[in-house]
MIDOSE-1310 file (N, C-alpha, C; in nm, 2 decimals, decimal comma, always signed):
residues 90
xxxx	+4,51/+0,63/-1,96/+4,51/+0,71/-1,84/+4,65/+0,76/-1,81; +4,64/+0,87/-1,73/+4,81/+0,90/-1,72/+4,75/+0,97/-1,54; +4,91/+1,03/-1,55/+4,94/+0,99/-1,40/+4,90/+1,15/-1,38; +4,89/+1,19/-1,25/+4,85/+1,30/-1,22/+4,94/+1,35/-1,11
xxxx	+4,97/+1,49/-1,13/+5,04/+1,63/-1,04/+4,99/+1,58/-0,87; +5,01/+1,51/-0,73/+5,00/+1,56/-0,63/+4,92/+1,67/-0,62; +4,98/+1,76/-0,64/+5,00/+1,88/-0,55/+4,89/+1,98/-0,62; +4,87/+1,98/-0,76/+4,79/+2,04/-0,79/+4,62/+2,00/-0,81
xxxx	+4,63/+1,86/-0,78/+4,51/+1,81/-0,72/+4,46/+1,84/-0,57; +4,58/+1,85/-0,49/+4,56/+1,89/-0,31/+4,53/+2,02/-0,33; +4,57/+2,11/-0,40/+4,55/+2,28/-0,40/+4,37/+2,27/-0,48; +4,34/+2,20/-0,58/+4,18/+2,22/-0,63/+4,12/+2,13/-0,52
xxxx	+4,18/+2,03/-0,41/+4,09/+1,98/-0,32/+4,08/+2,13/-0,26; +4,19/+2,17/-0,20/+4,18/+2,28/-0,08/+4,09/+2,37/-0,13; +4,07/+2,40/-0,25/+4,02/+2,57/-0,28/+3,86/+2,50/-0,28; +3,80/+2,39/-0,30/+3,69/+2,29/-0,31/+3,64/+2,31/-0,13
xxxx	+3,75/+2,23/-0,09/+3,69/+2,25/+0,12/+3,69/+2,35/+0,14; +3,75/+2,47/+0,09/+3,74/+2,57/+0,16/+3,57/+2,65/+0,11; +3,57/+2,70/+0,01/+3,44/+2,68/-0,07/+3,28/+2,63/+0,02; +3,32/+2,51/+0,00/+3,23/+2,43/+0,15/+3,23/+2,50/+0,27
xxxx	+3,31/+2,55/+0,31/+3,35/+2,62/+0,45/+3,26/+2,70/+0,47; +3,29/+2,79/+0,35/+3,24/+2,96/+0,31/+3,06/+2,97/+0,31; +3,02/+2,82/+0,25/+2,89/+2,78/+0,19/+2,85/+2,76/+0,39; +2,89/+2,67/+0,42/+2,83/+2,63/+0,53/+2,80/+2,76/+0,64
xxxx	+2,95/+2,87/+0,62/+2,90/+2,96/+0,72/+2,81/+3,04/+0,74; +2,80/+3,11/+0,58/+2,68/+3,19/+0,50/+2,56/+3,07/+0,56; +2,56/+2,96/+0,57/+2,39/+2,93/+0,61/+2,39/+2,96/+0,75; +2,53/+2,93/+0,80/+2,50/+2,94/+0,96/+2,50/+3,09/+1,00
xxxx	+2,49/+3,17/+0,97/+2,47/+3,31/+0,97/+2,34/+3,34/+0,92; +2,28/+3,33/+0,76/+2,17/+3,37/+0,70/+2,06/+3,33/+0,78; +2,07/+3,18/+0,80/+1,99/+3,11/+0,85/+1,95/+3,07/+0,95; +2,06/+3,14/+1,06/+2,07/+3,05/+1,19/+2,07/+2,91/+1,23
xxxx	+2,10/+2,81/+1,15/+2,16/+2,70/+1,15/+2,21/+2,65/+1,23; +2,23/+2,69/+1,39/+2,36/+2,67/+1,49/+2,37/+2,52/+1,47; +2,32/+2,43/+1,45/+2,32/+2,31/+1,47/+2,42/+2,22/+1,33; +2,49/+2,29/+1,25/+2,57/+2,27/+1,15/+2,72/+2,30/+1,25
xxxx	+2,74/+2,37/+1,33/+2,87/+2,37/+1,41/+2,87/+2,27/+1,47; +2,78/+2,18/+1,52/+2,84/+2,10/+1,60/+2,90/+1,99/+1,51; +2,88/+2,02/+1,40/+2,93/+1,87/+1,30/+3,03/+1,96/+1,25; +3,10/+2,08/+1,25/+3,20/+2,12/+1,21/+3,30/+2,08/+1,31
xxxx	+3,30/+2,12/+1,43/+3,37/+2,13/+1,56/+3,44/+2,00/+1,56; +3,45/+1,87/+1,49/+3,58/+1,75/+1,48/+3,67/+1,76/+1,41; +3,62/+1,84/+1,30/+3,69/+1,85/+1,22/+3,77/+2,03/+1,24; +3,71/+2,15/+1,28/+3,79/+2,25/+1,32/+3,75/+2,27/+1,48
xxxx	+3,83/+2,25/+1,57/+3,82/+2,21/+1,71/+3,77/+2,34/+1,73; +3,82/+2,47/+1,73/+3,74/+2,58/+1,76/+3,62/+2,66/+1,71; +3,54/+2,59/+1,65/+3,46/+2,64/+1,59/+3,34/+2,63/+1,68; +3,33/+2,72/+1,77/+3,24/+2,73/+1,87/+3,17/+2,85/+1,82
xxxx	+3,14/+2,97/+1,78/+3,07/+3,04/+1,72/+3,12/+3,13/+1,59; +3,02/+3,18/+1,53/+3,05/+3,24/+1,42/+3,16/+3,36/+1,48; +3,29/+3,37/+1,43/+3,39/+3,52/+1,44/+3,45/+3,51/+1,35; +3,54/+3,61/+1,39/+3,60/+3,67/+1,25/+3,76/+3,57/+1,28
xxxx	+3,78/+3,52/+1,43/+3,87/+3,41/+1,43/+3,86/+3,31/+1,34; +3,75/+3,26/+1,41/+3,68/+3,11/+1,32/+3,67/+3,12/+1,18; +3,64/+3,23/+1,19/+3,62/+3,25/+1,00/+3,77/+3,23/+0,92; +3,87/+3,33/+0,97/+4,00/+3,34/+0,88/+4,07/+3,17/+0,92
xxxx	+4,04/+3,14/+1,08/+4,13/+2,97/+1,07/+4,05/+2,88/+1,00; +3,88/+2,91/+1,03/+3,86/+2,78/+0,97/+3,87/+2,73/+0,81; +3,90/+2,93/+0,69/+3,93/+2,89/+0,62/+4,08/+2,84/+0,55; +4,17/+2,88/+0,67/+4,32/+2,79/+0,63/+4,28/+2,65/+0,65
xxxx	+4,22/+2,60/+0,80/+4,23/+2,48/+0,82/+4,12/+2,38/+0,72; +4,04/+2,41/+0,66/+3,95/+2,35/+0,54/+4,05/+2,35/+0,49; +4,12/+2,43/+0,40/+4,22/+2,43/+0,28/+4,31/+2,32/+0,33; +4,36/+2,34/+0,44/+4,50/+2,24/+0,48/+4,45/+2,09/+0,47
xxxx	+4,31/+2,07/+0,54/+4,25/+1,95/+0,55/+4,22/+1,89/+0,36; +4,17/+2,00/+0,32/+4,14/+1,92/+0,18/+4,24/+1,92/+0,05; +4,39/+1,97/+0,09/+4,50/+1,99/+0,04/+4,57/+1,85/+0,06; +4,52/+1,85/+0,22/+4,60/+1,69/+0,26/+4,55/+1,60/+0,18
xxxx	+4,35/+1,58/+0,18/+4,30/+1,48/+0,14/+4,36/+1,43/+0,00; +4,31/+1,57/-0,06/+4,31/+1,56/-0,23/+4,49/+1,45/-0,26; +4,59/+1,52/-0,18/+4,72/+1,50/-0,22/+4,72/+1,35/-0,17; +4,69/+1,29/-0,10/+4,70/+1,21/-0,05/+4,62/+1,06/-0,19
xxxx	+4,47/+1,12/-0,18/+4,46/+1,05/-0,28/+4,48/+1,04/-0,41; +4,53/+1,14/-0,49/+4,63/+1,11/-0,56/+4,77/+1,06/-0,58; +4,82/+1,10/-0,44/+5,00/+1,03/-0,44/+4,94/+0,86/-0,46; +4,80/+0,82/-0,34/+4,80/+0,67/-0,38/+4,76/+0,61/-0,52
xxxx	+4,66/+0,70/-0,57/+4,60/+0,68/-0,71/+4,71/+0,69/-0,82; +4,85/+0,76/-0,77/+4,93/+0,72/-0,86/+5,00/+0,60/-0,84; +5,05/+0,59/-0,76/+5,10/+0,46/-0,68/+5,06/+0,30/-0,72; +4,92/+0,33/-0,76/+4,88/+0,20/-0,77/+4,89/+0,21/-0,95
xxxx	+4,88/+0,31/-0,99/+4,87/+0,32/-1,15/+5,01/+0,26/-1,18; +5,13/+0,33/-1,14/+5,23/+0,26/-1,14/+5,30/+0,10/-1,14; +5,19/+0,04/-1,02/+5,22/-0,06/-0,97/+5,16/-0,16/-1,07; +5,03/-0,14/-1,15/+4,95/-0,22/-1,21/+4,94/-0,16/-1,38
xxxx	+4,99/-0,03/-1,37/+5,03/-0,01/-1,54/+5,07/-0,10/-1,65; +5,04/-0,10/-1,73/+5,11/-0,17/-1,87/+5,21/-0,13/-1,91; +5,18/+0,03/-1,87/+5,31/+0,15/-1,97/+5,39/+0,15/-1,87; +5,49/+0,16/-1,90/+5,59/+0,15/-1,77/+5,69/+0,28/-1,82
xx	+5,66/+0,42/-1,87/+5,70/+0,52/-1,89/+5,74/+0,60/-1,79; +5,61/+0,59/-1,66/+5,63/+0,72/-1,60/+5,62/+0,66/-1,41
């Protein structure tokens, strides 16, 4: 196994959440789904109806949220490879 990039695992988390974002709004539009915002709304506080606000923040704030996640679990996922590796290279 080897160790993995941070940051370019946080950037394919973010372009992944945001994706989700895009997916979720298209139902809540196509479909009229209103009942999918209320489970967005903890995670993007203003997501009270479909706009063209909501739309452009909630796609930075997906990306920032799943940039953090991804980066986060790889900074640990390296961390512990490190800690418990055999190879002591990197």
């Amino acid at each position: 196994m080897k160790r993995f990039e941070a940051k370019y695992i946080g950037i394919a988390f973010g372009c992944a959440t945001t994706i989700l974002f895009l997916l979720t709004l298209i139902n809540i539009i196509i479909f009229g789904n209103e009942q999918l915002t209320a489970n967005l709304i903890p995670l993007i506080p203003f997501m009270n109806t479909v706009s063209f606000f909501t739309f452009v923040g909630g796609i930075i704030v997906s990306f920032l949220w799943g940039f953090f996640l991804g980066y986060l679990l790889i900074f640990i996922y390296n961390f512990y490879y490190k800690k418990f590796s055999q190879d002591h290279s990197g």
